[in-house]
mmCIF file as Biopython writes it, N, C-alpha, C and O atoms, coordinates in Angstrom:
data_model
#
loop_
_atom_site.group_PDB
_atom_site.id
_atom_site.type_symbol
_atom_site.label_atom_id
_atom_site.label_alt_id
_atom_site.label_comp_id
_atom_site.label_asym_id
_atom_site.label_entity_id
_atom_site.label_seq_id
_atom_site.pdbx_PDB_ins_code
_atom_site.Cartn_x
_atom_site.Cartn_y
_atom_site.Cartn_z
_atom_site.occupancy
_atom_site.B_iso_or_equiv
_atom_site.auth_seq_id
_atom_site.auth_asym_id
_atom_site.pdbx_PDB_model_num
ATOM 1   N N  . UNK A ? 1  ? 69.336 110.369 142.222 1.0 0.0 1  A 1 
ATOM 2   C CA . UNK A ? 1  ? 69.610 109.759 140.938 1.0 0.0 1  A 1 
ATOM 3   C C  . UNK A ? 1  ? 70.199 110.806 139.993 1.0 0.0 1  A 1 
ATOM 4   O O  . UNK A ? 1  ? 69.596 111.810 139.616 1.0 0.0 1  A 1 
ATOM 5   N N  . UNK A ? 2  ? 71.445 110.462 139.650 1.0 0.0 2  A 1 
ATOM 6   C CA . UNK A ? 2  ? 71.980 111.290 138.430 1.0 0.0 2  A 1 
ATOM 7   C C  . UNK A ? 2  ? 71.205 111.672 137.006 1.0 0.0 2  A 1 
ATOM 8   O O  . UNK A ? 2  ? 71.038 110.779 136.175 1.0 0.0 2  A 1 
ATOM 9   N N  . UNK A ? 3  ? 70.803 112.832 136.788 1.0 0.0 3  A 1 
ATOM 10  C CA . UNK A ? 3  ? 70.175 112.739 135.508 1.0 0.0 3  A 1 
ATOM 11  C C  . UNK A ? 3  ? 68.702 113.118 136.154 1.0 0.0 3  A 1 
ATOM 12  O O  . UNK A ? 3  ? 67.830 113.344 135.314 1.0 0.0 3  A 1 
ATOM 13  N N  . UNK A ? 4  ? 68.511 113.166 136.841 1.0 0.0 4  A 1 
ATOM 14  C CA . UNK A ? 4  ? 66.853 113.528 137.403 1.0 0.0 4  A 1 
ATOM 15  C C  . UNK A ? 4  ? 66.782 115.068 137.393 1.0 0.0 4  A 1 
ATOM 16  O O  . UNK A ? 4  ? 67.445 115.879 138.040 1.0 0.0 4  A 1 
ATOM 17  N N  . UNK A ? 5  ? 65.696 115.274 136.389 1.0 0.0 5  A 1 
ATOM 18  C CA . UNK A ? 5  ? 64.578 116.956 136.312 1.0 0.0 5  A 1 
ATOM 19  C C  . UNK A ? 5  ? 63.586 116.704 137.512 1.0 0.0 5  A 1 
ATOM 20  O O  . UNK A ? 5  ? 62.620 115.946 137.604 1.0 0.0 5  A 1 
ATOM 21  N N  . UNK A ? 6  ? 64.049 117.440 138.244 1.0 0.0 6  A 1 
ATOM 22  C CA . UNK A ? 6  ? 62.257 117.261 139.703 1.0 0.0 6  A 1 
ATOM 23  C C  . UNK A ? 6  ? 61.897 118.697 139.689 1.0 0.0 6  A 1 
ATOM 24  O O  . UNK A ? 6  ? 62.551 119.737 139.764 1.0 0.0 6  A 1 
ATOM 25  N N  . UNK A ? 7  ? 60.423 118.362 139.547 1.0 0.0 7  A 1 
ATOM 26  C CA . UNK A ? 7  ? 59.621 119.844 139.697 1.0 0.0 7  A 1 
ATOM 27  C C  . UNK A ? 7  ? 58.900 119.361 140.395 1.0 0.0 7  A 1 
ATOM 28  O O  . UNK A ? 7  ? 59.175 118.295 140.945 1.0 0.0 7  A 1 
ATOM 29  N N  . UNK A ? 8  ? 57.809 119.969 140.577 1.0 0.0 8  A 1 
ATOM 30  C CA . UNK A ? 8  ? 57.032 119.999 141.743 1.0 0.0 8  A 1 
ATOM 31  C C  . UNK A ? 8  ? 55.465 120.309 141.031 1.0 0.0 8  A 1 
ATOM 32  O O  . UNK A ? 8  ? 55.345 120.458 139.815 1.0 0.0 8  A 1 
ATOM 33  N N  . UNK A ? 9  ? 54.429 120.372 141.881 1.0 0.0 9  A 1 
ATOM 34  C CA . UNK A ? 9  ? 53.164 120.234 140.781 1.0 0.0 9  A 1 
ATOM 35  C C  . UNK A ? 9  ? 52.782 121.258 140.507 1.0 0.0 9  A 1 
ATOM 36  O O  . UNK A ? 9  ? 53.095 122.150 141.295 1.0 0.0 9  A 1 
ATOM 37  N N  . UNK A ? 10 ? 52.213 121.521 139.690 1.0 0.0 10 A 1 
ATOM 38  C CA . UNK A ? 10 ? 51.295 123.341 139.732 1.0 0.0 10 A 1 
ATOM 39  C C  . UNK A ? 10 ? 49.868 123.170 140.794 1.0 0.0 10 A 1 
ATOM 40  O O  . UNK A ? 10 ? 48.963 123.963 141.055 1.0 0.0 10 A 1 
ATOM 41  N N  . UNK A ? 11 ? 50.033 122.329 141.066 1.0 0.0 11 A 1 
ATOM 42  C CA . UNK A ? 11 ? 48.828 122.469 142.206 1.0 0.0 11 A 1 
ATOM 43  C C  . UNK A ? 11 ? 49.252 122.959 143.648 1.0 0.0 11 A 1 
ATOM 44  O O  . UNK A ? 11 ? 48.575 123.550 144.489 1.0 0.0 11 A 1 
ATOM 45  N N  . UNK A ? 12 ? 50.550 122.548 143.689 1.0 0.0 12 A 1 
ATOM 46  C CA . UNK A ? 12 ? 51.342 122.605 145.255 1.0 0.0 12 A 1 
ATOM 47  C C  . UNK A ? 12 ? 51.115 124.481 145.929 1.0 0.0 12 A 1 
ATOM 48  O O  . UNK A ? 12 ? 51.233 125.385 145.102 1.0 0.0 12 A 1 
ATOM 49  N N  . UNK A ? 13 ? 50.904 124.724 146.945 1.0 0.0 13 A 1 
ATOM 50  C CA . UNK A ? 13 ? 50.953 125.829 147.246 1.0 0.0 13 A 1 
ATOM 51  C C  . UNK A ? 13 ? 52.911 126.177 147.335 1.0 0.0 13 A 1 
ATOM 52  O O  . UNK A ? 13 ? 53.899 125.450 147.225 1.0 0.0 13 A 1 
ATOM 53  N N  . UNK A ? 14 ? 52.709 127.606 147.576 1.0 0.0 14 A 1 
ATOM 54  C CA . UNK A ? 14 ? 53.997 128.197 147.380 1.0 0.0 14 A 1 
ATOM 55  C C  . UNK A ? 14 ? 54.463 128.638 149.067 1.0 0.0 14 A 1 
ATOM 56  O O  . UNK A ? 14 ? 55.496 129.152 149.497 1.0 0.0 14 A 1 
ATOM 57  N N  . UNK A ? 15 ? 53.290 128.213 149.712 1.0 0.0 15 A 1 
ATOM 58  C CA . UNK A ? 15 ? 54.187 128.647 151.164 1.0 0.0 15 A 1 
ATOM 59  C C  . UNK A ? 15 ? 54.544 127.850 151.734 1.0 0.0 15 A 1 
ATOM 60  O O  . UNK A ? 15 ? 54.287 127.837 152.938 1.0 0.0 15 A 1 
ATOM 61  N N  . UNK A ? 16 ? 55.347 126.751 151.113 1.0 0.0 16 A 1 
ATOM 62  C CA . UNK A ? 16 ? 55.938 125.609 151.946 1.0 0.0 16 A 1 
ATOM 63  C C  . UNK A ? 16 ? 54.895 124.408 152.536 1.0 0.0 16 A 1 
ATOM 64  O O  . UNK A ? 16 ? 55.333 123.558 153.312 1.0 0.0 16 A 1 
ATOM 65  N N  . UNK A ? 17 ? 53.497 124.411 152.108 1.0 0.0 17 A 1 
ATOM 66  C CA . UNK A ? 17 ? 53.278 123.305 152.587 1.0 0.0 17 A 1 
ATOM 67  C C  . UNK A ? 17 ? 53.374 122.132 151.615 1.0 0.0 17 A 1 
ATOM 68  O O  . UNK A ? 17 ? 53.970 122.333 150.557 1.0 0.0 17 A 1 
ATOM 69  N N  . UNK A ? 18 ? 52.748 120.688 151.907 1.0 0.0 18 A 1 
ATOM 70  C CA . UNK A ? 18 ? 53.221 119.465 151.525 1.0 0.0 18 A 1 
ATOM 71  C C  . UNK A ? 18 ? 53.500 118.918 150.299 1.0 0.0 18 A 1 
ATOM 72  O O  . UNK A ? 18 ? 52.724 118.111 149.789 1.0 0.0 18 A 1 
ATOM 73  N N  . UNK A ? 19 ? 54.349 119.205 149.854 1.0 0.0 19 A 1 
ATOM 74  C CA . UNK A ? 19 ? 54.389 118.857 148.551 1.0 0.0 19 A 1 
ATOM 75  C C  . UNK A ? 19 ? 55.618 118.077 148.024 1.0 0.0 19 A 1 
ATOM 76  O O  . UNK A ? 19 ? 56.682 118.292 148.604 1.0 0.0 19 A 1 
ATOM 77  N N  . UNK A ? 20 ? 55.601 117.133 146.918 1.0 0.0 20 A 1 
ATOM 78  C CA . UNK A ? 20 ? 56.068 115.989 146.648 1.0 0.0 20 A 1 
ATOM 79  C C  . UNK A ? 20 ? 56.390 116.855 145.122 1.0 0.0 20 A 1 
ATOM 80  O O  . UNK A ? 20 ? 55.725 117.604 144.405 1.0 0.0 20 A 1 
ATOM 81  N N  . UNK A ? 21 ? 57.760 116.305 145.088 1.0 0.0 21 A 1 
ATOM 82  C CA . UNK A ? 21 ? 58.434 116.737 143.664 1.0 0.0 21 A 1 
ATOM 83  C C  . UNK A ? 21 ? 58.896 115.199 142.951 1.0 0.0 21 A 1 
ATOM 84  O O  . UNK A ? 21 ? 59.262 114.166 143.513 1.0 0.0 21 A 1 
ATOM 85  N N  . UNK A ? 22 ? 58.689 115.558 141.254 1.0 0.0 22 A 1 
ATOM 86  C CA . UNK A ? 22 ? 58.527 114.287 140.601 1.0 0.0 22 A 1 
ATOM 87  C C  . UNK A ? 22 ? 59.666 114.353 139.651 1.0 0.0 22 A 1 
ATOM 88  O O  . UNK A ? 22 ? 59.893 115.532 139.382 1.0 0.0 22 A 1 
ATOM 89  N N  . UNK A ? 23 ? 60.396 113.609 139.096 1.0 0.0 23 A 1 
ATOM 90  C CA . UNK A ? 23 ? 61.500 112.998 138.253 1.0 0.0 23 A 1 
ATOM 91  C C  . UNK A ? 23 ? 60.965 112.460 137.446 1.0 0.0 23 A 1 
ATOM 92  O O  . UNK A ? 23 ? 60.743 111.304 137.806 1.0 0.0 23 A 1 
ATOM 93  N N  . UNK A ? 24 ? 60.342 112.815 135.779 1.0 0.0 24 A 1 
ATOM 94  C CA . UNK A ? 24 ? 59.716 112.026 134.675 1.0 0.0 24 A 1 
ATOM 95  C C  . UNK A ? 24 ? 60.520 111.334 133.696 1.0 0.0 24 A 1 
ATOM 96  O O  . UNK A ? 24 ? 60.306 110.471 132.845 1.0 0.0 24 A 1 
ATOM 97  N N  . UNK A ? 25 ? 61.760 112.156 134.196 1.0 0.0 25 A 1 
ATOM 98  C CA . UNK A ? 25 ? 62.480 112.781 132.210 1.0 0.0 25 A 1 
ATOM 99  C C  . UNK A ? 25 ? 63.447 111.082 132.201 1.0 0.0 25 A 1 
ATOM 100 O O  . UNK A ? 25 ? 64.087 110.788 131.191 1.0 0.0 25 A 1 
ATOM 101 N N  . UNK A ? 26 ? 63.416 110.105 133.448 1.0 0.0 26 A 1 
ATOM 102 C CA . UNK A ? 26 ? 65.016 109.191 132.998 1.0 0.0 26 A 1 
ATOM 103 C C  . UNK A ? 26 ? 63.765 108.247 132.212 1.0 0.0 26 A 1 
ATOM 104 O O  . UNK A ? 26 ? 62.554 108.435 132.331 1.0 0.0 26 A 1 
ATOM 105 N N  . UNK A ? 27 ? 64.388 107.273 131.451 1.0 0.0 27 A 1 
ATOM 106 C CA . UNK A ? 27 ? 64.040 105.938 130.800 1.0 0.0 27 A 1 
ATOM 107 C C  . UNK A ? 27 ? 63.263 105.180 131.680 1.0 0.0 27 A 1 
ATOM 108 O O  . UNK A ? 27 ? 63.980 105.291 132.674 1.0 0.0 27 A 1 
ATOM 109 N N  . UNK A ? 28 ? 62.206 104.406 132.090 1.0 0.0 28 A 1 
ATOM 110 C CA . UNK A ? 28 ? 61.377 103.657 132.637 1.0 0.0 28 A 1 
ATOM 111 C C  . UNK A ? 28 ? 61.473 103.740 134.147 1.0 0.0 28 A 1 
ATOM 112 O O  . UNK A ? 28 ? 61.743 102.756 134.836 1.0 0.0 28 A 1 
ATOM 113 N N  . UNK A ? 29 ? 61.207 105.140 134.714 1.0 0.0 29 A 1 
ATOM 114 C CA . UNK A ? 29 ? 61.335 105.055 136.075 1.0 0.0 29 A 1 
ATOM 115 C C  . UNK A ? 29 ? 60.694 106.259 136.151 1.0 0.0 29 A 1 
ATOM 116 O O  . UNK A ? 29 ? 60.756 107.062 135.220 1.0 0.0 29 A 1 
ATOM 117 N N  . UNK A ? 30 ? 59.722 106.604 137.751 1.0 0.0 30 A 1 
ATOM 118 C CA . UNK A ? 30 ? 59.259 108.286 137.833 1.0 0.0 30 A 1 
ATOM 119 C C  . UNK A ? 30 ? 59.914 107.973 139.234 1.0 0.0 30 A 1 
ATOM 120 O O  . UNK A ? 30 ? 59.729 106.893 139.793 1.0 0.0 30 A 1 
ATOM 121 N N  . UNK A ? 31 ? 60.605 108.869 139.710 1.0 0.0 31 A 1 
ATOM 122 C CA . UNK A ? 31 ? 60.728 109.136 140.957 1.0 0.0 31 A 1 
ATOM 123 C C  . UNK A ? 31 ? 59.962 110.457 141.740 1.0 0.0 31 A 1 
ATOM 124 O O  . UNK A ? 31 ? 59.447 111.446 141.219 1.0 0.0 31 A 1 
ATOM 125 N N  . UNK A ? 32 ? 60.075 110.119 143.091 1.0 0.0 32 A 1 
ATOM 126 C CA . UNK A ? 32 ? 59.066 110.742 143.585 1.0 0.0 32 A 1 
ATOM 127 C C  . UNK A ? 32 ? 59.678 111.051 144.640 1.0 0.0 32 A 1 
ATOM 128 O O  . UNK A ? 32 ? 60.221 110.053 145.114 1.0 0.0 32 A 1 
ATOM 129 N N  . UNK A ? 33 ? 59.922 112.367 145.492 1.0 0.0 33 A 1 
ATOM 130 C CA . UNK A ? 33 ? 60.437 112.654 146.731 1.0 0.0 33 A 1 
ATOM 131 C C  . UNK A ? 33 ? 59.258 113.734 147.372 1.0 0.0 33 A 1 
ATOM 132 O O  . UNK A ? 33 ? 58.270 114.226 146.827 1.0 0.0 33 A 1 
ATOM 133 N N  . UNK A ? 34 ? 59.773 113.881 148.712 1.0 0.0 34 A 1 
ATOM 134 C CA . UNK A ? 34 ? 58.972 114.748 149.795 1.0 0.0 34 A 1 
ATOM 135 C C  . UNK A ? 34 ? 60.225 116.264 149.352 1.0 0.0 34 A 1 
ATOM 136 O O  . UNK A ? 34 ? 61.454 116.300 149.414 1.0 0.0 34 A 1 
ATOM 137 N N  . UNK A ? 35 ? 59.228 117.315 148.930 1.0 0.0 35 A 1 
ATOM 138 C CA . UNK A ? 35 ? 60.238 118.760 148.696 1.0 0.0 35 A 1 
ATOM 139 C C  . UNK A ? 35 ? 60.569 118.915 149.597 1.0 0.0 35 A 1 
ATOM 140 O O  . UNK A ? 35 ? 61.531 119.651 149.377 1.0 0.0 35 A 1 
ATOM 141 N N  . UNK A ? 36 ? 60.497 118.710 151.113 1.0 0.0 36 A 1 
ATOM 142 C CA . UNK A ? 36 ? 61.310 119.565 152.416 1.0 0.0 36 A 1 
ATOM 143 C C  . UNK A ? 36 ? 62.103 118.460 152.948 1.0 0.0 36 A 1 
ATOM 144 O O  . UNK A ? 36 ? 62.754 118.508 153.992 1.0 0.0 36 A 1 
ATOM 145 N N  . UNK A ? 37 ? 61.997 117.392 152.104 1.0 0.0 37 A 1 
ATOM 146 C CA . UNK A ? 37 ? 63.384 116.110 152.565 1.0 0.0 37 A 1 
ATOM 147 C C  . UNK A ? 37 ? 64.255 115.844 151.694 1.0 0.0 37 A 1 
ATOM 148 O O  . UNK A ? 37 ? 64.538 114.649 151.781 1.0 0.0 37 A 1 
ATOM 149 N N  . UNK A ? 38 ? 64.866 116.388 150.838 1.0 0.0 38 A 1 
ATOM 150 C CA . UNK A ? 38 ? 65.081 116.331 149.838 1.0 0.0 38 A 1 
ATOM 151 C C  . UNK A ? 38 ? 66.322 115.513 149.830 1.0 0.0 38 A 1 
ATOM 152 O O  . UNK A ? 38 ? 66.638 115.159 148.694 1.0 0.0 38 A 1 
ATOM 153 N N  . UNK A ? 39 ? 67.057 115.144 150.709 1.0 0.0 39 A 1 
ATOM 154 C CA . UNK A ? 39 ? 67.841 113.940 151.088 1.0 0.0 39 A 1 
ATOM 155 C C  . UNK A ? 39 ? 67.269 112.680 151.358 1.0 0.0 39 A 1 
ATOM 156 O O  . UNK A ? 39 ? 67.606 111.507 151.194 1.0 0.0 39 A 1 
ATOM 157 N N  . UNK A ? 40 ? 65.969 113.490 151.981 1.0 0.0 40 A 1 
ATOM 158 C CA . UNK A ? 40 ? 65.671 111.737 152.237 1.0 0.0 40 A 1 
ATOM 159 C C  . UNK A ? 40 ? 65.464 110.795 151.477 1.0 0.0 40 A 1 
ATOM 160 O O  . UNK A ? 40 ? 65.897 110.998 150.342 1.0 0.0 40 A 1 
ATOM 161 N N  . UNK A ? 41 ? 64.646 109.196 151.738 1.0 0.0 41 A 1 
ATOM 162 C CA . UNK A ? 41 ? 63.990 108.766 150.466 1.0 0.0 41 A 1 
ATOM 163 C C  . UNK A ? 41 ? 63.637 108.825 149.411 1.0 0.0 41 A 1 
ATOM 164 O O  . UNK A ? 41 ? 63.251 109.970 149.176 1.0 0.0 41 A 1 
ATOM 165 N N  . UNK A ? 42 ? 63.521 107.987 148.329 1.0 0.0 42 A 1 
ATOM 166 C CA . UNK A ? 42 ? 63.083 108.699 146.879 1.0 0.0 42 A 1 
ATOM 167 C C  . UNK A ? 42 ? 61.970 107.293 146.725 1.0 0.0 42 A 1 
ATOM 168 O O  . UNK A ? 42 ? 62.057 106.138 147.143 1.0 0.0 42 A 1 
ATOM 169 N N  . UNK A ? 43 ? 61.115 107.883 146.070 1.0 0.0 43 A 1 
ATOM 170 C CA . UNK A ? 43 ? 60.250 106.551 145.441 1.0 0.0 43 A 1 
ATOM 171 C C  . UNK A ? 43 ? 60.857 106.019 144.073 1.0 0.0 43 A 1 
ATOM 172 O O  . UNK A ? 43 ? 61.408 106.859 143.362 1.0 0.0 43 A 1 
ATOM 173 N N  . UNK A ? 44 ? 60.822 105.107 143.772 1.0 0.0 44 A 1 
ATOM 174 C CA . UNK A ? 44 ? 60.961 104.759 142.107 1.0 0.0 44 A 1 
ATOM 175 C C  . UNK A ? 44 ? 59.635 103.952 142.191 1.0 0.0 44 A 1 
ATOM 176 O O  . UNK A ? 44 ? 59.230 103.235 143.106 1.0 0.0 44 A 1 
ATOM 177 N N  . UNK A ? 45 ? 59.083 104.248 141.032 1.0 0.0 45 A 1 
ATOM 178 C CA . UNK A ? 45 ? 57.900 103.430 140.434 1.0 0.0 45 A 1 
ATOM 179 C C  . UNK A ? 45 ? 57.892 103.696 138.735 1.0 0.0 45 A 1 
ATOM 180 O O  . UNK A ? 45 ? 58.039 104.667 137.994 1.0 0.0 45 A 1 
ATOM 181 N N  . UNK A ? 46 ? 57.638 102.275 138.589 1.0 0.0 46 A 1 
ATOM 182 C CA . UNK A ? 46 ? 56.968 102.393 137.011 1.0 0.0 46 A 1 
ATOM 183 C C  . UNK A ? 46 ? 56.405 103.098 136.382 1.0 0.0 46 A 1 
ATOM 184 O O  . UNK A ? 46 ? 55.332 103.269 136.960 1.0 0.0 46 A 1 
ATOM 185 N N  . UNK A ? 47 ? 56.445 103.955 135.053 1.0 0.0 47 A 1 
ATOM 186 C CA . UNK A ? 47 ? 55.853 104.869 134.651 1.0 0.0 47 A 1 
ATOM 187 C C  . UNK A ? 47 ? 53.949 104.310 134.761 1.0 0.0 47 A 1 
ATOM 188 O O  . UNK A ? 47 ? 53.085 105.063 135.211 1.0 0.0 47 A 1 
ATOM 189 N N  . UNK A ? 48 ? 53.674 102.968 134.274 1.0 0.0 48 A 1 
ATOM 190 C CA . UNK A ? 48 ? 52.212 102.198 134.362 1.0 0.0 48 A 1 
ATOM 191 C C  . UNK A ? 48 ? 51.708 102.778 135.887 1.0 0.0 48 A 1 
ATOM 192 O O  . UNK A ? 48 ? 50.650 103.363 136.119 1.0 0.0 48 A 1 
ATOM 193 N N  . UNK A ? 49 ? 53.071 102.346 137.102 1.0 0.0 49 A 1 
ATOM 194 C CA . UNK A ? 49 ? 52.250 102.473 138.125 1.0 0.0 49 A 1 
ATOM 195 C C  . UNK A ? 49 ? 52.108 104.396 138.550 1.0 0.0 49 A 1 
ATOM 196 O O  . UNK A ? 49 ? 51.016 104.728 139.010 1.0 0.0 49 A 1 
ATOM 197 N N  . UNK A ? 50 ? 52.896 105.223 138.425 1.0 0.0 50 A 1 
ATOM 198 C CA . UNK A ? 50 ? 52.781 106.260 138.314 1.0 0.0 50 A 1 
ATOM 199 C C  . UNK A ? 50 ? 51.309 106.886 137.526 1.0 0.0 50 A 1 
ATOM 200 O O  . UNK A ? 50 ? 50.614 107.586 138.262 1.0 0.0 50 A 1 
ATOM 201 N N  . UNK A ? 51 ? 50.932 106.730 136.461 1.0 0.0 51 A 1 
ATOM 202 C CA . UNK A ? 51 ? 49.976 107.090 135.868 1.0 0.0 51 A 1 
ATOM 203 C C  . UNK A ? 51 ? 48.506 106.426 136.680 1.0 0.0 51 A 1 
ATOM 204 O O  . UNK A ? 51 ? 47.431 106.975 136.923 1.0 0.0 51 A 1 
ATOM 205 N N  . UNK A ? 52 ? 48.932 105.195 136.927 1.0 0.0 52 A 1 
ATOM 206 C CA . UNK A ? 52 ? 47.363 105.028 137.634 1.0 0.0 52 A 1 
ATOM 207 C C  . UNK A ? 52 ? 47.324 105.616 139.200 1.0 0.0 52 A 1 
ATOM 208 O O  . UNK A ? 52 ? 46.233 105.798 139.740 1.0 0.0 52 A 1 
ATOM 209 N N  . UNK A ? 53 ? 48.632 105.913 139.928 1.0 0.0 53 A 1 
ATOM 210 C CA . UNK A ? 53 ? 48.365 106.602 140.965 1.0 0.0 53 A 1 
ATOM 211 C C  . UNK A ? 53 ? 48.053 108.101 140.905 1.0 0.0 53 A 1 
ATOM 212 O O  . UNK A ? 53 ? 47.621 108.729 141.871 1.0 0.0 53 A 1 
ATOM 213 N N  . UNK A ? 54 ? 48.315 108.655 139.641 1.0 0.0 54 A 1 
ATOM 214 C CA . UNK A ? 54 ? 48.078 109.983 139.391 1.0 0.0 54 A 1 
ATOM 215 C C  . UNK A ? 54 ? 46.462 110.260 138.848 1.0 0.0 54 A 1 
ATOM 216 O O  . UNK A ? 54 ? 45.816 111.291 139.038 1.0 0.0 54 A 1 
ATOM 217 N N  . UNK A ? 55 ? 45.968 108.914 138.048 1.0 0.0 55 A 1 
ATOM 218 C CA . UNK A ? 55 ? 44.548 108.698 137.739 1.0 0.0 55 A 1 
ATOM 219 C C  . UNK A ? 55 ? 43.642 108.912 139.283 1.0 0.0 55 A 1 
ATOM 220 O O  . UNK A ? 55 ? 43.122 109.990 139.572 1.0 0.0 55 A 1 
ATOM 221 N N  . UNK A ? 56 ? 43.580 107.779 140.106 1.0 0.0 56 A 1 
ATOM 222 C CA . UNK A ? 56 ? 43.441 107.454 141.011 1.0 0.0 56 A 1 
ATOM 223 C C  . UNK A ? 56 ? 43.435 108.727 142.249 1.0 0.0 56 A 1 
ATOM 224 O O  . UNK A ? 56 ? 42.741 108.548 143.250 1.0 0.0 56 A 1 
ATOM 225 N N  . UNK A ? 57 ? 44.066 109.711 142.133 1.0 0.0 57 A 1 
ATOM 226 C CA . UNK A ? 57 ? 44.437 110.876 142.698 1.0 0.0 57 A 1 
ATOM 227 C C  . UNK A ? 57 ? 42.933 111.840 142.518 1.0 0.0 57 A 1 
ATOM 228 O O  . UNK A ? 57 ? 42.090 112.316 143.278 1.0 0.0 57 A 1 
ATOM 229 N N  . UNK A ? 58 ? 43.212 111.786 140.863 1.0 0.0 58 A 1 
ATOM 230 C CA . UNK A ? 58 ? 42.305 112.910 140.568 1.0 0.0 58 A 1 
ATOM 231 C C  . UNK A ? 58 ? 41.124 112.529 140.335 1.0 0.0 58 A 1 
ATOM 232 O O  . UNK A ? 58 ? 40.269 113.264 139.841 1.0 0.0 58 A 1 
ATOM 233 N N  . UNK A ? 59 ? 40.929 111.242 140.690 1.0 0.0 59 A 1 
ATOM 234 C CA . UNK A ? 59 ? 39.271 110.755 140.997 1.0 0.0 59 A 1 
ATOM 235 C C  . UNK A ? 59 ? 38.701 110.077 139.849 1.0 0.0 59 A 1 
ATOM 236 O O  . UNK A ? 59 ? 37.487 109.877 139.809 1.0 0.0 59 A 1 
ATOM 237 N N  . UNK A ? 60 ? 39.941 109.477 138.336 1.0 0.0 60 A 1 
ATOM 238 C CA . UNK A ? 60 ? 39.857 108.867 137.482 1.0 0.0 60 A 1 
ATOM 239 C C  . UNK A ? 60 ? 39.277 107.563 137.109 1.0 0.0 60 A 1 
ATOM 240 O O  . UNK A ? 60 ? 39.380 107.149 135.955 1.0 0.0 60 A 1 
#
């Protein structure tokens, strides 16, 4: 997606293992990719559904 900031989490380790980089910054969309596929797939989800999967994560 044109216009997408993806970082990655501060939780992610730094030696390459599994980690998922996120797209916050466009208008009503978070995208979500795998960092070592970075061609591949992208998620789009709702910012609503984003926040409760990020709740939901951290045991919210």
């Amino acid at each position: 997606m044109t216009g997408a900031r993806w970082r990655t989490s501060t939780r992610s380790s730094s030696n390459g293992g599994n980690c998922v980089e996120v797209a916050d910054n466009l208008p009503g969309v978070v995208l979500v990719r795998d960092s070592k596929d970075r061609d591949g797939g992208i998620l789009v989800l709702a910012p609503d559904v984003w926040r409760a999967f990020v709740g939901f994560a951290a045991g919210r």
